[in-house]
C-alpha positions in Angstrom: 64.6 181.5 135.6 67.4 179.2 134.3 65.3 176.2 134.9 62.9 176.9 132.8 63.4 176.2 129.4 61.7 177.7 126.5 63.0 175.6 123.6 60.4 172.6 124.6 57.3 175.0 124.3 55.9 174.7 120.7 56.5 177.8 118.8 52.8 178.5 118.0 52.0 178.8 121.6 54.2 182.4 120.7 51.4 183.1 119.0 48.8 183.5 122.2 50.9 184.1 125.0 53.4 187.4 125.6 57.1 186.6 127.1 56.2 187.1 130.3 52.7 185.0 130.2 54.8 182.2 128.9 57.3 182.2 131.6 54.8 182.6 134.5 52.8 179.5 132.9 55.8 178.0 133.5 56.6 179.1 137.1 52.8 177.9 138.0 53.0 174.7 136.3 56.3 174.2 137.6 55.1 175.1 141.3 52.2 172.6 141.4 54.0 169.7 140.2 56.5 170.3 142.9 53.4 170.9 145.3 52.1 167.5 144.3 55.6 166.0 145.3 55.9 167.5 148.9 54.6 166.8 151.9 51.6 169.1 150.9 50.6 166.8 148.3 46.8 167.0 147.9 46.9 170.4 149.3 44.8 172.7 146.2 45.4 169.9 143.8 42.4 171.1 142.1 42.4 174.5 143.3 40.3 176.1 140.3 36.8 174.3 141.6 37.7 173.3 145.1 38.6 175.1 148.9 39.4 173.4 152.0 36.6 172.1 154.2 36.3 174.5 157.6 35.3 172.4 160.5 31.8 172.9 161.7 30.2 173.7 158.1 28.1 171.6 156.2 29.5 168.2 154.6 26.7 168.8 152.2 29.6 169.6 149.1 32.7 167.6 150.6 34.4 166.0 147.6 35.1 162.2 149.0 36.4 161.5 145.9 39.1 163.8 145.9 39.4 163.0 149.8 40.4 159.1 149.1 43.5 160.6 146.9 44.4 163.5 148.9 43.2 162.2 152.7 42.1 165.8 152.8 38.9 167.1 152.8 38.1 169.4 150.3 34.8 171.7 149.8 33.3 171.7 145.8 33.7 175.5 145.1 31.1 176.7 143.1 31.5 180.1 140.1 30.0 182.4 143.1 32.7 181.2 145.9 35.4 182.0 143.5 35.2 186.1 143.0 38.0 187.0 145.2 39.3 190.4 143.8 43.0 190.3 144.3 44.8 193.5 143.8 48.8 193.3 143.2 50.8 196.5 143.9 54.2 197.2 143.1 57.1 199.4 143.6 58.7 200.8 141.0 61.0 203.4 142.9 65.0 203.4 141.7 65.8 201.2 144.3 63.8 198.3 143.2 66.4 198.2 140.5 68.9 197.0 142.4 71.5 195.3 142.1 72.4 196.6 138.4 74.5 193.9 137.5 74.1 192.1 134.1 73.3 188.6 134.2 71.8 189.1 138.0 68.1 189.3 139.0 67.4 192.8 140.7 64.4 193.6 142.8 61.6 194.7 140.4 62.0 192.0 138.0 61.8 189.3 140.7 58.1 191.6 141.8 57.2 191.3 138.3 57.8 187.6 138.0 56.4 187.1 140.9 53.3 189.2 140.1 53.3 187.5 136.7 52.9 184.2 138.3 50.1 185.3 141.1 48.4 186.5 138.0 48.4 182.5 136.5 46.8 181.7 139.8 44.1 183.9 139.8 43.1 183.4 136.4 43.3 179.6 137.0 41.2 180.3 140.0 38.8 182.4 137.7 39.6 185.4 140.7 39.8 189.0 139.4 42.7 190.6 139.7 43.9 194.3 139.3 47.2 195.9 139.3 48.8 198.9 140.4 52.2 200.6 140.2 53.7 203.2 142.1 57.0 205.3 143.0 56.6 209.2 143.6 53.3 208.6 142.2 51.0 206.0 141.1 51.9 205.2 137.2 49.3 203.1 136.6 46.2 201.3 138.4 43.3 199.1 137.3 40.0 198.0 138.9 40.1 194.1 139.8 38.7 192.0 136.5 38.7 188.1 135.6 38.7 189.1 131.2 41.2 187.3 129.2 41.4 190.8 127.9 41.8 192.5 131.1 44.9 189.7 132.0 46.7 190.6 128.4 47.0 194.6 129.5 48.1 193.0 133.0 51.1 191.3 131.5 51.4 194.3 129.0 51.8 196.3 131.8 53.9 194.6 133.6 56.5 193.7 130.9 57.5 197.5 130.6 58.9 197.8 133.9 61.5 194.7 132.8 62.9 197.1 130.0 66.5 198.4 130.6 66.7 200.8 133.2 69.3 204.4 133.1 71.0 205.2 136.7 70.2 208.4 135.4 66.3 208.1 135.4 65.8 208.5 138.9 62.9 208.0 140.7 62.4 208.4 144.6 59.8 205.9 146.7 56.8 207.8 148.1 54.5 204.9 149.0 53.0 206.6 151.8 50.8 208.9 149.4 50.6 206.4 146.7 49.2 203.7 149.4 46.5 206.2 150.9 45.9 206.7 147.5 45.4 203.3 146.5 43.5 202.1 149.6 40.9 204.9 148.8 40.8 203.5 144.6 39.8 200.0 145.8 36.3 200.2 146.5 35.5 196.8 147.4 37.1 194.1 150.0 39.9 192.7 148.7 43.1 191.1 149.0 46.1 193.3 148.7 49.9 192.1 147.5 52.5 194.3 147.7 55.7 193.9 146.6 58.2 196.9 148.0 61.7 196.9 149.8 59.9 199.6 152.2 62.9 202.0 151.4 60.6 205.1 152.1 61.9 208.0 154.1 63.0 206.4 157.4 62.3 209.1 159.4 58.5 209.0 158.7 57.7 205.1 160.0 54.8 206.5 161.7 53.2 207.4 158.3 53.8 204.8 156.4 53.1 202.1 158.9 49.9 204.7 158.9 49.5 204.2 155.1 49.8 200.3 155.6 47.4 200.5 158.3 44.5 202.3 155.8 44.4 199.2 153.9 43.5 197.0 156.6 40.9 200.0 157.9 39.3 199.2 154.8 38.8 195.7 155.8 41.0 194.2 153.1 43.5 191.3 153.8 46.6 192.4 153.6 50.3 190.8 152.7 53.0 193.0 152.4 56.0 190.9 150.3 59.4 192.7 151.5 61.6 192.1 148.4 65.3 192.5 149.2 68.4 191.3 148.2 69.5 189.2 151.1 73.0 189.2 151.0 74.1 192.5 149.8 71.1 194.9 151.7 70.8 192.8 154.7 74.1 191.1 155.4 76.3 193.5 153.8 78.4 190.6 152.4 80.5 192.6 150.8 84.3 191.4 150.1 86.8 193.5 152.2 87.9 196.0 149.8 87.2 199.8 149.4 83.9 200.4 147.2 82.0 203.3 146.1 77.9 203.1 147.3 75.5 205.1 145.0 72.0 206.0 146.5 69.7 205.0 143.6 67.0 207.2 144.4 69.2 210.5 145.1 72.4 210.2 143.3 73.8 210.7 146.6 77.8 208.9 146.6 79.9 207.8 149.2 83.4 205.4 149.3 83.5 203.6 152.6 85.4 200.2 153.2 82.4 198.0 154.3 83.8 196.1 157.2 84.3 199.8 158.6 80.1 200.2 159.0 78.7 196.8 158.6 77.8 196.7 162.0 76.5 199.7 162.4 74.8 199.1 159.3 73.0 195.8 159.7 72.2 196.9 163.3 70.1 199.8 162.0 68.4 197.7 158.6 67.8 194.8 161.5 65.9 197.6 164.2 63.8 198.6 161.1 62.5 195.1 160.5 61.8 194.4 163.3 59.8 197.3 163.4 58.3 197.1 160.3 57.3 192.9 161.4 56.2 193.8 164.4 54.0 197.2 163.1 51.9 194.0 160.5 51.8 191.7 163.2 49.8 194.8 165.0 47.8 195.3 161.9 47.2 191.9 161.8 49.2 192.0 157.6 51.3 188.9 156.5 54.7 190.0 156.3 56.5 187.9 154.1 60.5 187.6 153.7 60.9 187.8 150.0 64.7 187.4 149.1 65.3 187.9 145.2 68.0 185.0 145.1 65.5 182.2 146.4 62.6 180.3 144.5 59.3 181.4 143.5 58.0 179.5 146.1 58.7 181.6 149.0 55.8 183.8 147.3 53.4 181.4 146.0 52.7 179.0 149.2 52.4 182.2 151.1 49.4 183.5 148.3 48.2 179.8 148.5 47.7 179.8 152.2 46.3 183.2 152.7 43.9 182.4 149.4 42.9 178.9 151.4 41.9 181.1 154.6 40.1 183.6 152.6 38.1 181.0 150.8 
């Protein structure tokens, strides 16, 4: 978040929008300028009243207007093409905490930002959007809903799992149950974001790829965002010194030298990706790489996309 400064903003915007509101407006704003400098420039460049045209459909409502700046042809969008329902879930489990270093970005507050900022899109789309937040159980869960109201609980919400988290308060991942759960909740077809390192039991893949597969049964679109810290979780790039690994869902400690099982290690994390990939590629869910040390983009154009094909 470094390159986004707050000192520019004028302090009576404070006055409407929360910390976290702020800071996604700023993500968005900061997202679509860079879109407009990219090769995609033109692509959603007014993505509040317009969708891409599909081929074979009427020309009736092409925007040629828009076409002679973008050389892409666009479709006007009217209020009853834009109620896509959008619901965002996200992990909360201990190990979403991780890393717990100060000054360093862990898991759940890149989901939240990154929930935060899906959340700017929808509203700018004028989509509804629900949220809902689970570890051993489902903490919280709304129905999808396009109120200026309903998007200042959102960000209300969302702000408390930023707050200081105790090793201590320890709380396992059980997002087979809480997906089943939350598949049945959402009543009508709708897009489904999750944000989750996946770190469920490993020896039950069968039922959550089961849980994942619910959601699709439903007929919702899918895209599953696998948060991880790259370096450390998947590379083990550790230096070559003895350490001390805590589980952060058990308490569970063990002192290994890394270079000793970083083989094994990123054998076994690699097999289960390409499980997990291949088990959404069946089920027909985006899986999307979501590593907590690159840019926001890696989520957004991803949302973008799939919100282009849905339209």
């Amino acid at each position: 978040m470094s390159s986004y400064t707050l000192e520019k903003i004028d302090q009576q915007q404070f006055q409407h929008f929360s910390h976290l509101e702020l800071l996604a407006k700023q993500v968005v704003e900061g997202f679509i300028t860079g879109l407009h400098k990219s090769p995609f420039h033109g692509f959603s460049v007014e993505f509040a009243e317009h969708r891409l045209y599909n081929t074979g459909e009427s020309t009736r409502h092409i925007d040629w207007k828009l076409y002679g700046r973008s050389d892409k042809l666009f479709v006007k969008r009217y209020e009853e093409e834009t109620n896509l329902r959008c619901q965002i879930v996200l992990d909360n489990s201990s190990s979403m905490y991780f890393p717990m270093e100060k000054n360093r970005q862990n898991k759940i507050t890149f989901s939240v930002y990154c929930a935060a900022a899906l959340i700017q899109l929808l509203k700018t789309q004028r989509d509804a959007v629900g949220l809902s937040v689970f570890s051993e159980n489902i903490e919280f869960h709304s129905q999808t809903k396009s109120s200026p109201v309903h998007h200042k609980m959102l960000f209300s919400e969302l702000e408390k799992l930023i707050q200081p988290h105790s090793p201590d308060d320890r709380k396992n991942t059980f997002a087979i149950e809480a997906l089943h759960q939350i598949a049945e909740a959402i009543h009508k077809r709708s897009l489904v974001v999750i944000f989750s390192d996946m770190m469920d039991s490993r020896d039950k893949h069968d039922e959550l790829f089961s849980a994942l597969q619910h959601l699709r049964h439903n007929k919702h679109e899918v895209v599953l965002f696998h948060v991880a810290d790259k370096s450390k979780e998947l590379d083990f790039d550790f230096e070559n010194r003895p350490y001390r690994f805590i589980d952060m869902e058990t308490g569970e400690e063990v002192k290994v030298h890394p270079n000793e099982i970083k083989e094994t290690y990123v054998n076994a994390v690699s097999a289960y990706k390409k499980e997990l990939m291949m088990r959404c590629a069946q089920y027909r869910i985006d899986f999307v790489e979501a590593d907590i040390n690159k840019p926001f983009d890696q989520v957004l154009m991803p949302y973008l996309l799939k919100r282009e094909r849905m339209g």
